[in-house]
Structure formats: structure tokens, C-alpha cells
C-alpha positions as CSV (number, residue, x, y, z in Angstrom):
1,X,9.9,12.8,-12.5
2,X,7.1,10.6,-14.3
3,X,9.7,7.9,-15.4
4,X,7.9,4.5,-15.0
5,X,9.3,1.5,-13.6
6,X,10.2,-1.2,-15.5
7,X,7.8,-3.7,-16.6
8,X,8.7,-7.3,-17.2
9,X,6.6,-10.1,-18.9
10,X,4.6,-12.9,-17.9
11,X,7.8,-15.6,-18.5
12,X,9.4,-13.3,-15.8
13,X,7.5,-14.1,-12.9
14,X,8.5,-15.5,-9.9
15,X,7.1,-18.4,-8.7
16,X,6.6,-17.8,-5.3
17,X,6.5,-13.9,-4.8
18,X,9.0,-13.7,-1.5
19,X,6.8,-12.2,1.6
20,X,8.2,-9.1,3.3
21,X,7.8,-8.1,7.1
22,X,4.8,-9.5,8.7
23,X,3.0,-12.4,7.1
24,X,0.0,-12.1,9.2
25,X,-1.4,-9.4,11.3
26,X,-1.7,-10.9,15.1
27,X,-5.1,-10.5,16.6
28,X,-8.8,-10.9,16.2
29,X,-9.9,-8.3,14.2
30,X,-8.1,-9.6,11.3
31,X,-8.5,-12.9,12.0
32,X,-12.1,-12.3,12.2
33,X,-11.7,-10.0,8.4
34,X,-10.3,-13.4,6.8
35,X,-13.3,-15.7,8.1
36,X,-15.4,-13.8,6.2
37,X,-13.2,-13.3,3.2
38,X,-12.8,-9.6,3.8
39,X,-16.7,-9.1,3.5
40,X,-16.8,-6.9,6.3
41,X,-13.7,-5.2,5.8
42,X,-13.3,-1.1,4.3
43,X,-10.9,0.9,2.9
44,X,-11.1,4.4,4.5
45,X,-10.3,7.3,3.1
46,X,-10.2,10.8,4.5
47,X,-8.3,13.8,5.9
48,X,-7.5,16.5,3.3
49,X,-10.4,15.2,0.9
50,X,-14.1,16.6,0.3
51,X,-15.8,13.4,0.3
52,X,-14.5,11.2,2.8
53,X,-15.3,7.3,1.6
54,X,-15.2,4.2,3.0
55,X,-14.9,1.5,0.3
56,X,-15.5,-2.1,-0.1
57,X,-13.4,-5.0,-1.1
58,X,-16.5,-5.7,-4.2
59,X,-16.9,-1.9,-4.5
60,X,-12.9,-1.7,-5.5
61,X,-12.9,-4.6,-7.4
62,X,-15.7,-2.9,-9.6
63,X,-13.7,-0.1,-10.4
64,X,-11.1,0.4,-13.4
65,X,-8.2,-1.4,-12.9
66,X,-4.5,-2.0,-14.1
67,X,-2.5,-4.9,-14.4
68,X,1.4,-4.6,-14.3
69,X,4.3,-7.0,-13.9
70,X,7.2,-5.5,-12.0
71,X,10.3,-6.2,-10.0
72,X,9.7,-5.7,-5.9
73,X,13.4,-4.5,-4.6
74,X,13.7,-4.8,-0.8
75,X,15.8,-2.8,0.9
76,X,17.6,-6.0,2.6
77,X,18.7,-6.7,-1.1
78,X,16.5,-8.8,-2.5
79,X,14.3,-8.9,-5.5
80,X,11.2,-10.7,-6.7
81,X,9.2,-10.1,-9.9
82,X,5.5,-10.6,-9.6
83,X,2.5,-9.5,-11.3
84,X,-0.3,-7.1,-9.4
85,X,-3.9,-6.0,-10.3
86,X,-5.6,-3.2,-8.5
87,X,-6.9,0.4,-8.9
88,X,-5.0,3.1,-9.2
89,X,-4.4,5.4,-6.3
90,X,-5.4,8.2,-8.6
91,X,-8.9,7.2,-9.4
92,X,-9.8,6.7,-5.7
93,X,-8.3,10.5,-5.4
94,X,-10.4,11.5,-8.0
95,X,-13.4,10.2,-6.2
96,X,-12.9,11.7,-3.0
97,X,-11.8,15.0,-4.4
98,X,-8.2,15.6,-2.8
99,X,-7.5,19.4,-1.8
100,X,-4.8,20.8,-3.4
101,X,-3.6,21.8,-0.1
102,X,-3.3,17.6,0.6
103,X,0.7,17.0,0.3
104,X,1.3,13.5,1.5
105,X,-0.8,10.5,1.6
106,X,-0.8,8.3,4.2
107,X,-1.2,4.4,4.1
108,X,-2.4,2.9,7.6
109,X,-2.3,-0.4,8.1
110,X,-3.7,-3.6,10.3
111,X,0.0,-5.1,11.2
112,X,0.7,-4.2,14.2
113,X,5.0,-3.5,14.4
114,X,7.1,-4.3,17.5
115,X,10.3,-3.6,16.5
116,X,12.0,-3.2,20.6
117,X,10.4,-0.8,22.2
118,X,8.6,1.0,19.2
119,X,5.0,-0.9,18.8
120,X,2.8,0.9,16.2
121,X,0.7,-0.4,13.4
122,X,2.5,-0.2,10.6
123,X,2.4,3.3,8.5
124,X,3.8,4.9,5.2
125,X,3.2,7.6,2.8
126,X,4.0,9.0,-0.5
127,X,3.7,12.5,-2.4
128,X,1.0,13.1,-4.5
129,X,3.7,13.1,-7.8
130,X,3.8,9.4,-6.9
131,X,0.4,9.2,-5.3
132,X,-0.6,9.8,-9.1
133,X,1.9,7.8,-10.7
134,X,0.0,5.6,-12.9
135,X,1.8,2.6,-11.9
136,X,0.9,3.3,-8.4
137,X,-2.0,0.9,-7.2
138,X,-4.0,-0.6,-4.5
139,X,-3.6,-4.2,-5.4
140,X,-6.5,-6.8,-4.9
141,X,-4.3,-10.1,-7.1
142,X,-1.0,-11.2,-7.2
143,X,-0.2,-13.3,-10.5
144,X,-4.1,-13.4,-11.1
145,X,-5.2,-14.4,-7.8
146,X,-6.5,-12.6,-4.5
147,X,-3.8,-11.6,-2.5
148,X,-2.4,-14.1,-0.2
149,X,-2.5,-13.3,3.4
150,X,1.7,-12.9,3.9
151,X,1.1,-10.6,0.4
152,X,-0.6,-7.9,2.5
153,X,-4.7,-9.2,1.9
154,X,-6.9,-7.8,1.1
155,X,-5.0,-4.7,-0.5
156,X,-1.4,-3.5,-0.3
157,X,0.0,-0.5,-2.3
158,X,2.7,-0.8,-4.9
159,X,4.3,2.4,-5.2
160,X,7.1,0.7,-8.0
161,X,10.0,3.6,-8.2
162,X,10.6,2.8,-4.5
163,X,11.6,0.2,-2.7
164,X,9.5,-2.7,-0.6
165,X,8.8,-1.0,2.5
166,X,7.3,2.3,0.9
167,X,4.7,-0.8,-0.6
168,X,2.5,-1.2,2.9
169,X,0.5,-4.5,3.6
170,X,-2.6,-5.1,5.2
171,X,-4.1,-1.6,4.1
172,X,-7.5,-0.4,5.6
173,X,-7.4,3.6,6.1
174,X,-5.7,6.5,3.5
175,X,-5.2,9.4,5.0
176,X,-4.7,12.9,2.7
177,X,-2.5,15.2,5.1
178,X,-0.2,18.3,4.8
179,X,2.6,17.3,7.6
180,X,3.1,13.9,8.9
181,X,3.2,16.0,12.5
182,X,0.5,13.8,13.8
183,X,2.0,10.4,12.9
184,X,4.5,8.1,14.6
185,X,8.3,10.1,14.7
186,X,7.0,12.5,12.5
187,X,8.7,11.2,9.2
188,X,6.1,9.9,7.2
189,X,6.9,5.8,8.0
190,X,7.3,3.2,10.4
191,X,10.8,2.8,9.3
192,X,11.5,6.0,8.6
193,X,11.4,6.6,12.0
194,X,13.4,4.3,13.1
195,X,16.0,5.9,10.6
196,X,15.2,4.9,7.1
197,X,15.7,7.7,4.4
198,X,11.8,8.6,3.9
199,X,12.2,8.8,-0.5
200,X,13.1,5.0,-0.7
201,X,13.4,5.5,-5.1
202,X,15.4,2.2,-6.8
């Protein structure tokens, strides 16, 4: 379905927007990213696409963008309304040209995840039918501002019809696949396969 999530106003904003999960990705490489304010940092995209690109914080920030207020549901019960600029995932699609035979997308992330014994960085995916959602975004501001580090900087998804964990943090490479085979458990998430239903729709 195309339904859209609903969309609150301005007076409805929380706030402080609650952070989810991890609030900072451990290590240099990040730590090194947010010294420079993200200058250095790129937003892959590739797999199932005929132009592979690799994107810049600026380069996003230049293209079209959407502005949307909207109610974050976590799946520990939760909820926080705040309000998110970014591009849609559907204009990046357009630009890299995703093959029809692309089913999933996949978000890869710079948080590394150490839930017991299962340490990967953090992964999730959607179908294109919500890869093309309109409200679905990579989001550069939270309530007007750059994202805050524990937000997910510099971009996080916000994939609205599902719940907080199909929204990944710390975003840096979007893969276009057919099977999630090659990833993790082989369910298309982090969590997912560790036993969370992979659709996670409110």
C-alpha cells in the first residue's frame, strides 16, 4: 500500500527527540568523520544500479529535499515526534538508475553492534514499494538542525510506516540487492536476525 504516515505539526514536537540504540559509533574512523564535520565522509551507493555513486554530505544537501514532522514508534514501546529534513530515497534511485531486477535495498551502517556473541555493523533494508515511499528519506536535520551525533549523523533513513529499528543511524553505504543471501543471518537486518519480524509496519 501507498498510505502515508501521519504527519503532525510543528506545536507537536518533542523537545528532545529520544535517541535509539547506539548514540555514538565506537572507534576512529568516526571519530575522525565528526572532527571534520563529515567533510570527508560519503554516501555509497551501488549493487543492483547502473551508475554506482558515492555522494557527499554538500552534494546531498544540494539536492531536492522534504521536510516532514512524524511520530518515531520504537519497538520497546515508546514514541517521540520529531521533525526531519533530507532527500528522498527515490531521487538518489533515480540518479543511480536502479535495475528493475534490484528488490531490496540495503542500508549499511558505521555502528558497530555487539549484541552477545553477534558483533556486526549495524544493517537494514526495505522494498523498493517503500524504498519509493515519498515520505521515505535520508535525513541530514532534525527539528531544523544537523543531526546530532546519538540521532544517527550525518544521515539516518526514516522509513515512517515502520517502526524505529527499520530507521538505521550512522548511514554510509546503500546497497541495491535481489536476496539478502550475502548479509548477516540472511534476513535483511541486524535484528531481524536475531528474531525480529523483518516488515516492522506500525
Amino acid at each position: 500500500g501507498r498510505g502515508m504516515a501521519e504527519e503532525f505539526t510543528p506545536r507537536d514536537i518533542a523537545p528532545v527527540f529520544r535517541p535509539n540504540g547506539t548514540t555514538r559509533p565506537a572507534g576512529e574512523a568516526y571519530a575522525a568523520l565528526l572532527r571534520d564535520g563529515f567533510a570527508s565522509w560519503r554516501l555509497q551507493v551501488e549493487g543492483l544500479v547502473e551508475r554506482p555513486g558515492s555522494f557527499t554530505l554538500a552534494q546531498l544537501r544540494a539536492m531536492p529535499s522534504r521536510t516532514q514532522i512524524t511520530r518515531h514508534d520504537c519497538v520497546e514501546g515508546w514514541s517521540c515526534i520529531g521533525q526531519w529534513t533530507g532527500v528522498r530515497l527515490s531521487h538518489v534511485l533515480r540518479l543511480v538508475g536502479a535495475k528493475p531486477q534490484a528488490r531490496y535495498v540495503v542500508f549499511h551502517c558505521m555502528d558497530l553492534m555487539e549484541e552477545g556473541a553477534y558483533r556486526v555493523p549495524y544493517y537494514e533494508s526495505v522494498d523498493m514499494d517503500d524504498a519509493y515511499h515519498e515520505q521515505t528519506l535520508l535525513a541530514w536535520d532534525l527539528n531544523g538542525r544537523p543531526l546530532p551525533v546519538e540521532n544517527g549523523a550525518p544521515l539516518r533513513a526514516r522509513v515512517e510506516r515502520q517502526l524505529g529499528y527499520k530507521q538505521p543511524k550512522y548511514v554510509q553505504r546503500i546497497e541495491l540487492v535481489d536476496s539478502f543471501a550475502a548479509h548477516g543471518a540472511g534476513r535483511g537486518g541486524y535484528w531481524e536476525d536475531l528474531g525480529y519480524t523483518w516488515y516492522g509496519g506500525i
